[in-house]
Every structure is written in C-alpha cells, then in structure tokens.
C-alpha positions in Angstrom: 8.3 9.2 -8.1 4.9 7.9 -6.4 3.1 8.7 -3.1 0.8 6.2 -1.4 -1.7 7.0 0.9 -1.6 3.8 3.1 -3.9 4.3 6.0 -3.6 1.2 7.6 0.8 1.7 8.2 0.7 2.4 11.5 4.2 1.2 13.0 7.8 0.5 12.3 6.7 -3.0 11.6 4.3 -2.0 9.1 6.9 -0.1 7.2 9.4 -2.7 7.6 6.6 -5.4 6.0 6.1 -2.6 3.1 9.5 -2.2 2.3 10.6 -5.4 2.4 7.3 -5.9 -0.4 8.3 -3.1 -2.6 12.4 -3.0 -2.6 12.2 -6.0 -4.8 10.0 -4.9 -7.5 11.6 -4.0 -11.0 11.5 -0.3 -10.8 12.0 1.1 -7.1 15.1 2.3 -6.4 14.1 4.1 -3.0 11.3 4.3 -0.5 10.7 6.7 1.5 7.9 6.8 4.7 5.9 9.8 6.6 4.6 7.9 9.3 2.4 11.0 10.6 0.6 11.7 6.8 0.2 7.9 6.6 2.3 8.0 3.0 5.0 6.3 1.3 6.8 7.8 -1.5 8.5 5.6 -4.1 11.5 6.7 -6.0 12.0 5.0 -9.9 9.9 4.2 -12.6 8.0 1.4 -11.0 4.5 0.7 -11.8 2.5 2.3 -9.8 -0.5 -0.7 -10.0 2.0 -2.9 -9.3 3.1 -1.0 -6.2 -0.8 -1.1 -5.2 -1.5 -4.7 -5.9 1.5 -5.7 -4.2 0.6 -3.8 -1.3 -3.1 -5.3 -1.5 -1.6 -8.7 -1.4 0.0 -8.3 2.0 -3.2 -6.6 4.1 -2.1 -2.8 3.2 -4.7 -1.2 0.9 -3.3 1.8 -0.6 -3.9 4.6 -3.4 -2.2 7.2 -4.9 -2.0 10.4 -2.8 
C-alpha cells in the first residue's frame, strides 16, 4: 500500500484524471481517495516512482505522505 499527498486534486474530475493514470500501471490493484486530506492511497505492489512520475506527467505533483 502507498499514500500520496496530491495537493493540487481538488475535484471529482481530478480524481477521475488520477485514476484513470494509475488503474493501468503494472502493480495497482485498487485506489482509494480522501478528498478532504488531499491523499490517495494505492493498493498493490506498484512502484511507488512510478506512481509519482506518472502523476507528474499529467499536471498532479505528488509525494509520499
């Protein structure tokens, strides 16, 4: 499990953008989001500079929380 800090997820469309970024990669098997702490938290094995880079690449800078 990883938790992102992603302070810049501030709406349903962000979350949906994030998700839709993550699901894919090799290793996530579940995301969940706190949209009031700003977080998401990543179920499986998946890398977690992956997760970051990936998240960089679409506007969402992020680290781990």
């Amino acid at each position: 499990m990883t938790k992102l800090a992603i302070p810049d997820m501030s709406c349903g469309h962000c979350r949906a953008s994030i998700e839709a970024a993550l699901r894919p990669l090799p290793g996530v098997t579940a995301i969940a989001f706190d949209a009031d702490q700003r977080t998401a938290t990543i179920e499986g094995p998946a890398q977690v500079a992956l997760l970051i880079k990936t998240l960089e690449s679409i506007g969402f800078p992020a680290q781990p929380a």
